[in-house]
PLY file of the C-alpha trace (Angstrom):
ply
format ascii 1.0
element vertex 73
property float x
property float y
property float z
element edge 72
property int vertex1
property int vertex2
end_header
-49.27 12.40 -2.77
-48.88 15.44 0.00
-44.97 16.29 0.49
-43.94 14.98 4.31
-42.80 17.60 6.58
-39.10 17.23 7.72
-40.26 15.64 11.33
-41.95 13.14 9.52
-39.37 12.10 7.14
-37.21 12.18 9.80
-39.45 9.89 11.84
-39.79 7.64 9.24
-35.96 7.48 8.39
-35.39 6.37 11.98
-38.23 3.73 12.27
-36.16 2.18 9.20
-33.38 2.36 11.23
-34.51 0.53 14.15
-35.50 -1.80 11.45
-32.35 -2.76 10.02
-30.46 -2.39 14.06
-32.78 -4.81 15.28
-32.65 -7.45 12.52
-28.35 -6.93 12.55
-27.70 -7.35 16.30
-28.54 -11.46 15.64
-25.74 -12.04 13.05
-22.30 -11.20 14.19
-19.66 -10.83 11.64
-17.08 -13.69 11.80
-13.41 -12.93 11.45
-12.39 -13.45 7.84
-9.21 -14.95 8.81
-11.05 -17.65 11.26
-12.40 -19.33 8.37
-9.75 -19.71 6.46
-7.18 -20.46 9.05
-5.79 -24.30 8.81
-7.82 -24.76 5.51
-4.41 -25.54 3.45
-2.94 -27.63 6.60
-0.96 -30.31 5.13
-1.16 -28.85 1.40
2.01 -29.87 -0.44
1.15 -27.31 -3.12
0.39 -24.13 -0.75
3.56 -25.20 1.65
5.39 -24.68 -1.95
4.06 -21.55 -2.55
4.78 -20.58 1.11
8.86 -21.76 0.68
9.01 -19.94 -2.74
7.32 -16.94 -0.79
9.63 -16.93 1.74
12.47 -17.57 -0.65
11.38 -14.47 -3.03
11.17 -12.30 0.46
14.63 -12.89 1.53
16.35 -12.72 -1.94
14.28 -10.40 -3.60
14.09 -12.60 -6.58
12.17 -15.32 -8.00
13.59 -19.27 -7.38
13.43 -19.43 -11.78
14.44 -15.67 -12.18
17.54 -15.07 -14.45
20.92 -13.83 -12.83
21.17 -9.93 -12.81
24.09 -8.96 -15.12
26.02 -6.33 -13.71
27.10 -3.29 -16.11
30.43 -2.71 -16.30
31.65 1.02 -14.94
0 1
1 2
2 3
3 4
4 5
5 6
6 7
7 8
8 9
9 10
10 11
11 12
12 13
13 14
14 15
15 16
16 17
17 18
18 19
19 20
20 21
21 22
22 23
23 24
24 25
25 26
26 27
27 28
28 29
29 30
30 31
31 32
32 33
33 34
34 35
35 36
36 37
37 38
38 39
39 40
40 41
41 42
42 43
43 44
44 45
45 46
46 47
47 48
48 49
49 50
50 51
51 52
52 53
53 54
54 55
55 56
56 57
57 58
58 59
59 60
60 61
61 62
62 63
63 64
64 65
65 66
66 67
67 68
68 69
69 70
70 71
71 72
């Protein structure tokens, strides 16, 4: 098989290209967080995990975590 010159290899990369443009401008991506807004709506197990969430945010601590001793100076 004869070696391509760089203009054809070139040429050949960007009729590829057009390709793969062409067949991507019909499918848009969708926003990940569109499909899985208001999937757990009503969930009493992920509004649980939401209030212990919230809980371990403001505390710092697990609900079930054990009481931090303080050492004695």
């Amino acid at each position: 098989m004869a070696e391509l010159t760089l203009e054809q290899r070139v040429a050949v990369l960007e009729q590829e290209m057009a390709v793969l443009k062409h067949s991507h401008d019909g499918t848009k991506k969708r926003n990940w967080l569109s499909a899985v807004l208001g999937k757990f709506k009503g969930n009493a197990d992920f509004a649980e995990v939401a209030r212990v969430g919230q809980q371990m945010r403001a505390t710092g601590r697990l609900p079930n975590d054990p009481p931090v001793l303080e050492e004695a100076s």
